[in-house]
C-alpha positions in Angstrom: 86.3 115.9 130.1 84.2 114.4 127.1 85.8 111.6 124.8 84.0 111.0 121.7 85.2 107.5 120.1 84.5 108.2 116.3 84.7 105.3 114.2 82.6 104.3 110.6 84.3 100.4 111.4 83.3 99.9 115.2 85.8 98.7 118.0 85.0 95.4 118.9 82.7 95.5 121.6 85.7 94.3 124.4 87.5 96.9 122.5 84.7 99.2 124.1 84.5 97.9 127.4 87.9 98.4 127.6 87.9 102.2 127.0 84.9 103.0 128.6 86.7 101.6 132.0 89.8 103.3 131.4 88.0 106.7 130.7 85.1 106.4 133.1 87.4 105.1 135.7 89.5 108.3 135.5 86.4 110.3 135.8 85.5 111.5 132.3 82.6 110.8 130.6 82.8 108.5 127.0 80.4 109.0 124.4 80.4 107.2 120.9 79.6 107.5 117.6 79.9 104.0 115.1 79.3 103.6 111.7 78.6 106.8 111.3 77.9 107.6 107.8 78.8 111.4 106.9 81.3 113.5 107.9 78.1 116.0 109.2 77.2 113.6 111.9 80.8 113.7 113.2 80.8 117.2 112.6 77.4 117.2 115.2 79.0 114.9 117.4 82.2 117.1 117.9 81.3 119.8 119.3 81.6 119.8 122.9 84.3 117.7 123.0 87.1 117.2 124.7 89.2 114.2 123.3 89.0 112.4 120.4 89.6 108.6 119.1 89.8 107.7 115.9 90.7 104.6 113.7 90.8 105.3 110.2 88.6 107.9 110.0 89.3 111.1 108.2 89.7 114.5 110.2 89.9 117.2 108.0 90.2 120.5 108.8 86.3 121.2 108.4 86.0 118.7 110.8 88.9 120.1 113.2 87.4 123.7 112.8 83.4 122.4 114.2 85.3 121.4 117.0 85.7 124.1 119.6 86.8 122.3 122.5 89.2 119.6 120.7 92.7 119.2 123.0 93.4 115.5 121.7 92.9 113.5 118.6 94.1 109.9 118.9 94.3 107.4 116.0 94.2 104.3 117.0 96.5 102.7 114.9 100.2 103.5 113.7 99.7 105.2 110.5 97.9 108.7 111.2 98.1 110.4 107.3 93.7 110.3 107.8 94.5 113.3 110.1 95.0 116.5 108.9 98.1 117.2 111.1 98.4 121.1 110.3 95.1 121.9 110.9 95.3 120.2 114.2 98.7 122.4 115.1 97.3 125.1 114.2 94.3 125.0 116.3 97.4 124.1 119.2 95.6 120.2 119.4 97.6 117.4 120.1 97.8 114.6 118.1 99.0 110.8 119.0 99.1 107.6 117.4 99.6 104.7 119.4 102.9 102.9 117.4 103.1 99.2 118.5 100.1 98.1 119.4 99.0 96.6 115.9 102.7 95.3 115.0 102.6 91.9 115.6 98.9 91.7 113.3 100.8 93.9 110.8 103.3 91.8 110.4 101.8 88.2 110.7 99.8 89.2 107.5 103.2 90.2 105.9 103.8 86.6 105.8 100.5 85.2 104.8 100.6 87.3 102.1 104.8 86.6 101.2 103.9 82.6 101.9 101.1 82.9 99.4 103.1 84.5 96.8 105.9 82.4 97.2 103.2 79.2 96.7 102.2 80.6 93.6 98.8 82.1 95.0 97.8 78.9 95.9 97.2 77.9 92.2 98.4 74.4 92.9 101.9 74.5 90.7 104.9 74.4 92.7 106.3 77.2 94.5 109.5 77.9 96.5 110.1 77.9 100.2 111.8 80.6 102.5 113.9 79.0 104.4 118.2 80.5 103.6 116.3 83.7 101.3 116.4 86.7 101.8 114.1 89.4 103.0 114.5 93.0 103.2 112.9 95.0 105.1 112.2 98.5 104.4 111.3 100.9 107.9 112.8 98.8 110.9 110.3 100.8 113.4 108.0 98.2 115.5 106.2 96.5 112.5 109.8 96.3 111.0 111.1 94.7 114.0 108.5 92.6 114.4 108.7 90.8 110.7 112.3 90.3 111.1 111.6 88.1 114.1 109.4 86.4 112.0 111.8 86.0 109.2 114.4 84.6 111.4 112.2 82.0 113.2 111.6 80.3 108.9 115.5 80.8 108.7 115.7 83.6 106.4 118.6 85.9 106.3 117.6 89.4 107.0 118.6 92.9 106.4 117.0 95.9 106.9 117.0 99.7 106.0 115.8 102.4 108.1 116.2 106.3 108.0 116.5 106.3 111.8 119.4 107.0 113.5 121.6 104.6 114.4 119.9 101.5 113.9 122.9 99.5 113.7 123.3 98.5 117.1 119.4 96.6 117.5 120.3 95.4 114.1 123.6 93.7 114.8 122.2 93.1 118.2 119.5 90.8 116.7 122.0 89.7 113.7 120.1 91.7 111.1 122.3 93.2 108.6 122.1 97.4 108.2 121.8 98.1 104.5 123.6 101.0 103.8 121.2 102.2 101.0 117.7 101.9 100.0 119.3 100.5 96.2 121.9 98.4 98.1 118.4 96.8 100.1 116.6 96.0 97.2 119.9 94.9 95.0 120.3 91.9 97.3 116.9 90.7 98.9 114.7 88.5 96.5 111.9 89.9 99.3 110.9 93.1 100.5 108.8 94.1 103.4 107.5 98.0 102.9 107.0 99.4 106.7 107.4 102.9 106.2 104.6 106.5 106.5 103.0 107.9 103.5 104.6 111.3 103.6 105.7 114.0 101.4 109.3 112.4 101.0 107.6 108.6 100.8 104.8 109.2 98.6 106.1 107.5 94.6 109.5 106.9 95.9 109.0 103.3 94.9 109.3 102.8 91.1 110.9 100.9 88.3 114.1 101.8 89.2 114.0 100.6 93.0 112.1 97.6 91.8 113.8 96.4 89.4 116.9 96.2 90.9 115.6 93.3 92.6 117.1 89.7 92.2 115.1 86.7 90.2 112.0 86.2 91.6 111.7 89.0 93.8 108.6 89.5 95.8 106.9 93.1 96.8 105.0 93.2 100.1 103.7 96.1 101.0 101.3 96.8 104.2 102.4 100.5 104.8 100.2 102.6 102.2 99.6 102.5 98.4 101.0 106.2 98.1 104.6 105.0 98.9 104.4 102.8 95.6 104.9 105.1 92.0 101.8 102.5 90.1 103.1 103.8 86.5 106.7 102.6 87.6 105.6 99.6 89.4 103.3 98.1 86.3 106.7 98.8 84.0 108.6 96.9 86.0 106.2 94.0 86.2 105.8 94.3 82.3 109.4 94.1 82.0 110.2 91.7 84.7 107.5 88.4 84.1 109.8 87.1 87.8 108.5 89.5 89.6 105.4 89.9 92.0 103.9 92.5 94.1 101.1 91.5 96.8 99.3 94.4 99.1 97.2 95.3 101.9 95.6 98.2 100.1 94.8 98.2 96.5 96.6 100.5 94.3 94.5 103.1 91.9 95.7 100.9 89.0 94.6 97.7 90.3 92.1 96.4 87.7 95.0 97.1 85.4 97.6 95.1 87.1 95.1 92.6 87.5 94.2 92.3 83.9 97.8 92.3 82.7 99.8 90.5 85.3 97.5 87.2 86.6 98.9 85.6 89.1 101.6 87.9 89.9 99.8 90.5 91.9 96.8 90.3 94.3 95.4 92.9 97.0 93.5 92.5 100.1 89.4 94.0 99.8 90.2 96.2 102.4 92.9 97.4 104.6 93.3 94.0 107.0 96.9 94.7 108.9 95.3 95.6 112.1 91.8 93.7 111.6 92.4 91.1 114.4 91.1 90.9 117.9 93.7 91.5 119.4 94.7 94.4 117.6 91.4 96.4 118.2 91.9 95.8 121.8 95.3 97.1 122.3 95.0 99.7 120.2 91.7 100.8 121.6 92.7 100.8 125.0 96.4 102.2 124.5 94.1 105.1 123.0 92.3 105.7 126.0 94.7 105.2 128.6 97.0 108.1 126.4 93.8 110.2 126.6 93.6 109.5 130.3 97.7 110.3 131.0 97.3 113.8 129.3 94.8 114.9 131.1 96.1 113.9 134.3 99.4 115.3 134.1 100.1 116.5 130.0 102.0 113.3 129.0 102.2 113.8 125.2 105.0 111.4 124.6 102.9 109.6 121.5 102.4 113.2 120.0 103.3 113.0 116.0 102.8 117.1 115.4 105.6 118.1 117.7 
């Protein structure tokens, strides 16, 4: 079989060794295609393949369509709204993400970015510690998870809210209280932590009336997606609210706007940076190809997100 890795931002290069062993070793051939600069090169590069690995990349279903022999897409990563999931089912492919493997970087740069607000952006006036807060945490899946170990190891009281079954038991397990609603989560956490998809359900459900629920001197941190956040409800609230703050790993559309109106109070990474570590790359890279390798072998599809 033929695995094409497909990435405009490259792998790190022991991202690559990795993969190529794990592919190779199971006797298919790897083939690669970085910083790629059109969708037509992909497009070219597609079509007499078998498997595919992604990062960010968008696969649309023009892309999905020039590629006959497609049986796999996997984005390497958790998030996988860059794939155009009913195109792929239609066309009977599978698709996997590969949840985990970028938590921990995920959710170290949660707390950069919630120490940094905290200290005021590092604008040299004095800011406000976490240790005895509070910090919700919206989506306990593994990035969740992750954060509230964080959280626990400054001392911070944490709760969490999840749309999972029956979370209570890890929660109470690990002495995080369940919030019973999304309104009861931000009602009584001066933080939040946003670790949920961008899907038809999620996409604006945060606004001015979630937000502003939230206690003096609440702090937003959000490194899911900027579609989960309504931007016209969010800059009310943060017109309304002069406590308030939101910090994110992806700008919003309106950022120049918040910018301009709230200094200070608001700031956004240049570019998506949750999974940008070393470490991250690797894991992710080679958890890609070793769920390439265990479908072909004997149809494990236990990552699949199209079910």
């Amino acid at each position: 079989m033929k695995v094409l890795v497909a990435t405009e931002k490259p792998f790190a290069p022991v991202a690559i060794e990795g993969i190529r062993s794990e592919i190779e070793s199971a006797g298919h051939q790897l083939a690669l295609l970085e910083k790629y600069a059109s969708a037509a090169e992909l497009i070219e590069a597609l079509a007499d393949v078998d498997a595919l690995i992604i990062r960010s990349d968008k696969i649309t279903a023009d892309i999905i369509a020039a590629a006959p022999q497609l049986k796999i897409i996997v984005r390497a990563g958790a998030g996988y709204d860059n794939v155009d999931l009913p195109a792929a089912t239609a066309r009977g492919i599978i698709v996997e993400n590969t949840p985990g493997q970028n938590a921990n970087a995920v959710a170290e740069l949660a707390f950069g970015m919630l120490i940094m607000a905290v200290r005021n952006m590092y604008a040299g006036t004095a800011g406000s510690e976490l240790i005895g807060k509070t910090i919700g945490i919206q989506g306990f899946g593994n990035i969740g998870r992750r954060v509230a170990h964080i959280a626990q190891g400054f001392d911070m009281n944490v709760s969490a809210y999840s749309r999972r079954p029956n979370p209570d038991a890890t929660m109470a397990l690990n002495n995080i209280h369940c919030a019973p609603t999304l309104q009861d989560l931000y009602a009584n956490n001066r933080f939040i932590s946003i670790h949920i998809p961008s899907t038809p359900e999620t996409r604006g459900s945060i606004g001015y009336d979630l937000i502003t629920l939230m206690p003096q001197g609440g702090v937003i941190i959000n490194t899911a997606r900027k579609e989960v956040i309504d931007e016209a409800g969010l800059a009310r609230a943060l017109e309304q609210r002069p406590d308030l703050k939101y910090v994110a790993d992806i700008a919003p559309d309106n950022a120049d706007e918040l910018l301009a109106r709230f200094p200070g109070r608001v700031y956004f990474t240049p570019k998506k940076l949750g999974a940008q570590t070393a470490e991250a790359n690797i894991n992710a890279g080679i958890a890609a190809a070793r769920q390439i390798v265990a479908y072909f072998l004997n149809g494990d599809t236990r990552f699949q997100v199209n079910k």
